[in-house]
N, C-alpha and C positions, 0 to 999 in steps of 0.2 A: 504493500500500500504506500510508503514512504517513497517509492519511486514512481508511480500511478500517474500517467502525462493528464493533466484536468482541463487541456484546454475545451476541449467539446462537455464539461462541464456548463452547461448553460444551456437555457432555452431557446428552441429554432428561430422564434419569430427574432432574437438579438439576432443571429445570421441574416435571416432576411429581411432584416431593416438594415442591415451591415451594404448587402450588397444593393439596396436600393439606394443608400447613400451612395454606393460606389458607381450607378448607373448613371447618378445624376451630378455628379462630380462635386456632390456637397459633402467638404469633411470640415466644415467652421468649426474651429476648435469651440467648447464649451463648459459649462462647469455641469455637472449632478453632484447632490450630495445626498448619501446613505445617513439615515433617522428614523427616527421610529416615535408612534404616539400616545403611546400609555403606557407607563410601569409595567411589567409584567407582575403577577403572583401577587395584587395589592397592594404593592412596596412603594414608597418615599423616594425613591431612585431605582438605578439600574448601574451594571457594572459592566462598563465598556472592555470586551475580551473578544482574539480570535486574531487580533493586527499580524501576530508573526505567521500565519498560516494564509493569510492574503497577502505579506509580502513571497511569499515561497511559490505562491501561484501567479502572483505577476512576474518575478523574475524569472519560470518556466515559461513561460505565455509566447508556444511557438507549435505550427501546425507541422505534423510530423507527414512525412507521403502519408501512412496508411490513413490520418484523420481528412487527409487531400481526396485519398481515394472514396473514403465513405462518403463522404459529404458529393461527392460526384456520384458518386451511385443512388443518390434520395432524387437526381433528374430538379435536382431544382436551381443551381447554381453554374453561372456559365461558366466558360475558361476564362475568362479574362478576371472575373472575379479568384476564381483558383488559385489564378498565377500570383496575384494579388498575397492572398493567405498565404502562399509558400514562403515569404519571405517576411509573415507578420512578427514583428515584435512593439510591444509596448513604449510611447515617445513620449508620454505627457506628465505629471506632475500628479501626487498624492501627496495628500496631509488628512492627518488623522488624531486623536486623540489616543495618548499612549493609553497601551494595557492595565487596569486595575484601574480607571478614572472612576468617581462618580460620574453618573451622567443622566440628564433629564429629557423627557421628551422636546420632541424637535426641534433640539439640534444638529448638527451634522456632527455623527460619529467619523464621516470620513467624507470627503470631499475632492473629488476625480476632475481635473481641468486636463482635457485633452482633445485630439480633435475626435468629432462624434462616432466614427464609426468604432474608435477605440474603447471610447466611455460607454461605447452601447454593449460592445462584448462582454466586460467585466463585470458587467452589474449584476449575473445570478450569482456568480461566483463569491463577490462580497458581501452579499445580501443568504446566502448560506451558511455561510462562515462565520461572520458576525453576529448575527440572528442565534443561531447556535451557541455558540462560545457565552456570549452576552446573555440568554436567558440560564444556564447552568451554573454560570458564577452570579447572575442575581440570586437565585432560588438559594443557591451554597450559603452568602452570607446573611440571609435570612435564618437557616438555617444555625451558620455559627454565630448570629446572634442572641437567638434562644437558649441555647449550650451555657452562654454567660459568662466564657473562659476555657469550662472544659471543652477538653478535645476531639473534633470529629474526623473522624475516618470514613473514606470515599469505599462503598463496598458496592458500587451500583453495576459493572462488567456485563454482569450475565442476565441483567436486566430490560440493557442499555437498546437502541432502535438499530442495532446492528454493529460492528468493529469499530466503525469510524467514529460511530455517537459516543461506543463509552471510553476510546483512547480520547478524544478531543472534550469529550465531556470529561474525564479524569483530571484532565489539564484544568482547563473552565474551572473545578472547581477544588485544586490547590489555589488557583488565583482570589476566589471567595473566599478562601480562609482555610480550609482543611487543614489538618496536620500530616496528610498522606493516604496514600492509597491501594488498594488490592491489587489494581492492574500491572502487573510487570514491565510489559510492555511501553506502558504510560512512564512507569520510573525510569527504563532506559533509553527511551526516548527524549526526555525534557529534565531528565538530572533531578527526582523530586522522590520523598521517603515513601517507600512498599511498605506496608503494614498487613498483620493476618494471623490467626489465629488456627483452630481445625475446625473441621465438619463434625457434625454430627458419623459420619459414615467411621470415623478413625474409630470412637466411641464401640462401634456396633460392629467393632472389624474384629477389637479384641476379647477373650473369655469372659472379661471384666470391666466396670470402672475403671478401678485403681490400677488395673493392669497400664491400660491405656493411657492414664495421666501419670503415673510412673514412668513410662516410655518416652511421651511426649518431653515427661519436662529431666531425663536422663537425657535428649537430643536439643534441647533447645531451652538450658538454664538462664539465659539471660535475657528471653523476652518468654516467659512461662506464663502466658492467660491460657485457660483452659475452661470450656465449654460444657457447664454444669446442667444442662434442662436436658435431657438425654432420654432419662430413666424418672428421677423425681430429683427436683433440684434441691430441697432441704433435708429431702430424709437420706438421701444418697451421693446427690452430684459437691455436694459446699462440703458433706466430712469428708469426700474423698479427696475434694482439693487440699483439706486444710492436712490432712494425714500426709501427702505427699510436701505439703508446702512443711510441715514439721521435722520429714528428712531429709528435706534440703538442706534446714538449718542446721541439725544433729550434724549433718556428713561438712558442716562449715561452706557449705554452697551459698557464694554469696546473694540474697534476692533483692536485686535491684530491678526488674522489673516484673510483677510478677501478679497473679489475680486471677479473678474467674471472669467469664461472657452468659448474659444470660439473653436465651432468643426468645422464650416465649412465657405465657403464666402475665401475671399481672406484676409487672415491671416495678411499679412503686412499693407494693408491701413483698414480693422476692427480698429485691435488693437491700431492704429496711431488716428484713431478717436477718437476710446473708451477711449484714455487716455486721451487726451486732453476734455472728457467729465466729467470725473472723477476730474482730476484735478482742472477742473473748479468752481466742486460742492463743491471743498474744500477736498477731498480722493485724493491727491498723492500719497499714501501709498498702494492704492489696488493695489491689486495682480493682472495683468494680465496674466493667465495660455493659453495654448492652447495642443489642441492632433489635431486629423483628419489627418491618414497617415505619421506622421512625420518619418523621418528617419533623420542620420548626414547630407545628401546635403541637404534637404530643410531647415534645422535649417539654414544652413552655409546662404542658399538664404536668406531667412527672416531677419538672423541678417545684412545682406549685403544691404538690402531696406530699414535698420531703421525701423524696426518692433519693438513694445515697449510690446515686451511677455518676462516675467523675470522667468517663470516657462512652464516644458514642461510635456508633459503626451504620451512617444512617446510606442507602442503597438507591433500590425503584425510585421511591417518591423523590428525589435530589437530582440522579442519573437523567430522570425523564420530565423531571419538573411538573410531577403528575397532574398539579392541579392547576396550571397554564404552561398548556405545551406548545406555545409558539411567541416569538417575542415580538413581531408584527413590523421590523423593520421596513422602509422602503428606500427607493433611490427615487427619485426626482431632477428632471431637468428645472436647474437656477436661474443660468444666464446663458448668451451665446455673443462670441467677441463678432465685432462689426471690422470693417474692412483696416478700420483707424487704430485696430487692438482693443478698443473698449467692451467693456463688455454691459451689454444689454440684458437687463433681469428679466428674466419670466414668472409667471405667475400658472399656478394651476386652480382653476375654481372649483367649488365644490356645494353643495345644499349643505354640507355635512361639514360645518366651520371648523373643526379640528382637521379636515382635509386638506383646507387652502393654505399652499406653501407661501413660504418665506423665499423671496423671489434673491434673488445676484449672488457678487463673490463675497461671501462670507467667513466670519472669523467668531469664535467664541471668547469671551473674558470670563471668567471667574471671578467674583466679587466676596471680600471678607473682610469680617469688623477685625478690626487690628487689633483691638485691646484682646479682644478673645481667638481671633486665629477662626471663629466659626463661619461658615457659608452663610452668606448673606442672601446671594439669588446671582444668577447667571446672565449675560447680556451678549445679544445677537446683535452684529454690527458688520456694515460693511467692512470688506479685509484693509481699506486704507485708512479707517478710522483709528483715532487716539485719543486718548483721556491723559487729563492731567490730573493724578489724584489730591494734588493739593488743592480743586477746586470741587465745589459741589457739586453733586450729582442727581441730576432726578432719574428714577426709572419707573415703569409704569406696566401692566397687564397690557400684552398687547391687543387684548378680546374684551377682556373688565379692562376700558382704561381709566376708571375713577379709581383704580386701587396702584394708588401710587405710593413712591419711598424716596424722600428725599435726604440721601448721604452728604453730610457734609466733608467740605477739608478736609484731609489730615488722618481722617478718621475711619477711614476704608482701606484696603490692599486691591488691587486685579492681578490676574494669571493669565494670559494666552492659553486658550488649551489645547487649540489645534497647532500640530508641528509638523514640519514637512517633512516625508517620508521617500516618495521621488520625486527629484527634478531631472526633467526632460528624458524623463525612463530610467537614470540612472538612479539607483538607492542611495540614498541620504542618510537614514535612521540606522542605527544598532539595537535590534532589542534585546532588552535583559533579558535573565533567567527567569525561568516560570516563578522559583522562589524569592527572586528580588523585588516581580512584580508582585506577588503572593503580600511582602513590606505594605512596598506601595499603595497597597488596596489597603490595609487595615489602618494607614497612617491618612489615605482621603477618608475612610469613612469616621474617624477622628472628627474630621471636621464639621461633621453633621450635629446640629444639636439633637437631644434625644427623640423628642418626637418628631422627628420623620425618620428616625428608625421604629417606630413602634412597625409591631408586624401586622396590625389593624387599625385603619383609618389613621395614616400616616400627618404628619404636617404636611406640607403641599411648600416644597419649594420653588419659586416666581425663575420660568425663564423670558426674560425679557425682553423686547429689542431696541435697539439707540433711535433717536429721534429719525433721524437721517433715513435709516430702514423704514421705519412704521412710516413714512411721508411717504418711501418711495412704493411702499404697499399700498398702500392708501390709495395713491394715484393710480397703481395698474388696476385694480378695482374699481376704481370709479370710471375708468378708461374705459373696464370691458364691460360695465353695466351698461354705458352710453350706446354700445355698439350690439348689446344683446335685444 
């Protein structure tokens, strides 16, 4: 899969609108930008992931004979158009918002200036990838945010919507927060911790219990959880662990990591038990882990009953983002450059006002009160605009515009968020380690204050746009009501 050529990843009608531009010898270079328009999963935000897997596809982005030969064989593309593709590669400019951002609805998570028949190929490709990556690491730090510290473990593989979903979703969600994961594959792929316990199957393999976790933890003393709900977890599976964890100690085995998993039974009074059997035997220290279905609300349940699990192993529900399985991204055409380089905003209308884009070449700021370092609200602005923060600033709902915020002086910070990835085809950006961005993400979402982390009926953070935008909206709407 790691080698897997993706340019025919994409939909036909991108080909033959390709080669209808190609007919008509219209390639005006132009901007789209890839956004999306509601949180997914009810969240306060969303967590911008997938950039290094669309850089690896743009810098592949070349038709091989055999995808020459298919595409000639569908009778729908001439040779001149063919000849064309044989020697396509990628010439325009990407910027994007780095991996682990917060990020709100409709903004440009990435932003494609190229000429059109280029920005028309790319667009399933990044609209997959990002969609993807972006809805598993939202859903992930929902999830490590209910945990409240403790640790989650990505157990979702064999869950997952097929190889690519749970390698790339394992990824997605180290960058949410995870502390590691089951998938092998995902660890030597992107340099990030394997974590795993046994099956039930090991259990039921051998004459016995104790035989079993005897085995187990003679092969593998220094990371010993073992898997108590088997047979019966209190009357059986917790004294077999603690008998084996006892000659550990006797034989001077040091246990530094070490505890039982529990999959099934009712999690809060198990675990409430188990600890207080543990601790009894003289093991304060063990680890009680648990999986079986976990998602953010039942953590939220569990920690709310005094359930004594300090480690999670949460799967399906995380993997597949059971309870919003699509993150709704889009691409849209912004602007298109006129003869003189300039470029011309477009607009797309709609009945459905969360529809109607945000027209030209645009850039993001990030706006935060300085004393607290917290997000204050976001501002969409055309890309040649600049703020002087020493002076006031009004921002305002571009939809509610009576709900406005006047920052003074002094008393604000801004951030650029988008950064440019390629110029003129060539790559520009380096991206970090999944674990650098993995930092990353938990030090933006730092900056949120707490309620738009709640995991129900969020605060609502304001994204915005600079005056200059909202005028030049304003106008294309008023232009094309005239003309409708």
């Amino acid at each position: 899969m790691s080698t897997m050529n993706l340019t025919l990843m994409t939909d036909l009608y991108e080909l033959t609108m390709m080669q209808g531009y190609f007919k008509s010898q219209s390639d005006e270079t132009v901007v789209f930008d890839m956004f999306y328009r509601r949180n997914p999963c009810g969240n306060g935000f969303a967590i911008a992931a997938g950039l290094e897997q669309v850089i690896d596809y743009i810098s592949n982005l070349t038709f091989t004979p055999a995808d020459i030969s298919y595409l000639r064989g569908l009778h729908l593309f001439d040779e001149d158009f063919l000849s064309y593709l044989e020697d396509f590669h990628f010439s325009g400019d990407i910027y994007a918002i780095p991996e682990g951002t917060v990020v709100f609805p409709r903004e440009p998570l990435l932003k494609v200036i190229a000429p059109i028949m280029e920005a028309q190929l790319v667009e399933t490709a990044i609209l997959t990838i990002i969609n993807h990556q972006s809805l598993i690491a939202t859903k992930t730090s929902r999830v490590v945010h209910a945990a409240k510290g403790d640790g989650i473990m990505e157990f979702g593989l064999r869950r997952a919507q097929g190889p690519d979903a749970g390698i790339y979703g394992a990824r997605a969600a180290m960058i949410g927060g995870c502390i590691g994961t089951s998938n092998v594959l995902a660890g030597q792929l992107f340099d990030v911790p394997v974590k795993g316990t046994h099956a039930h199957s090991w259990i039921m393999s051998f004459p016995d219990e104790y035989t079993a976790f005897k085995t187990y933890a003679d092969l593998y003393p220094e990371a010993c959880i073992l898997l108590v709900d088997t047979y019966d977890t209190l009357k059986s599976g917790v004294p077999n662990a603690i008998r084996v964890f006892q000659e550990m100690r006797d034989a001077k085995i040091p246990l530094n990591f070490y505890g039982i998993r529990l999959d099934s039974g009712d999690l809060a009074y198990m675990s409430k038990k188990a600890r207080k059997m543990l601790d009894d035997a003289g093991f304060p220290d063990a680890v009680i882990s648990a999986s079986s279905d976990l998602d953010e609300y039942l953590i939220t349940s569990l920690k709310g009953q005094g359930a004594q699990i300090t480690s999670w192993g949460v799967g399906t529900n995380m993997i597949t983002s059971s309870d919003c399985p699509a993150f709704g991204g889009v691409y849209k055409l912004a602007a298109v450059q006129d003869a003189e380089g300039e470029f011309i905003p477009k607009i797309k209308l709609s009945e459905n006002t969360e529809k109607i884009t945000n027209p030209g070449n645009k850039t993001i700021y990030r706006i935060y009160e300085k004393d607290t370092g917290k997000m204050k609200a976001d501002l969409i602005c055309l890309s040649d605009e600049t703020f002087d923060t020493s002076q006031d600033l009004l921002i305002f709902d571009s939809i509610e515009t009576w709900k406005k915020t006047k920052l003074k002086g002094g008393e604000y910070t801004m951030r650029e968020l988008l950064v440019p990835v390629f110029e003129k085809g060539r790559l520009v950006y380096q991206s970090p380690t999944v674990m650098e961005i993995r930092e990353y993400c938990q030090r933006e979402q730092d900056t949120l204050w707490d309620e738009t982390r709640r995991l129900t009926n969020p605060h609502k953070v304001y994204v915005d746009l600079s005056d200059k935008l909202f005028r030049i909206k304003s106008g294309l709407l008023d232009q094309m009501n005239q003309t409708l």
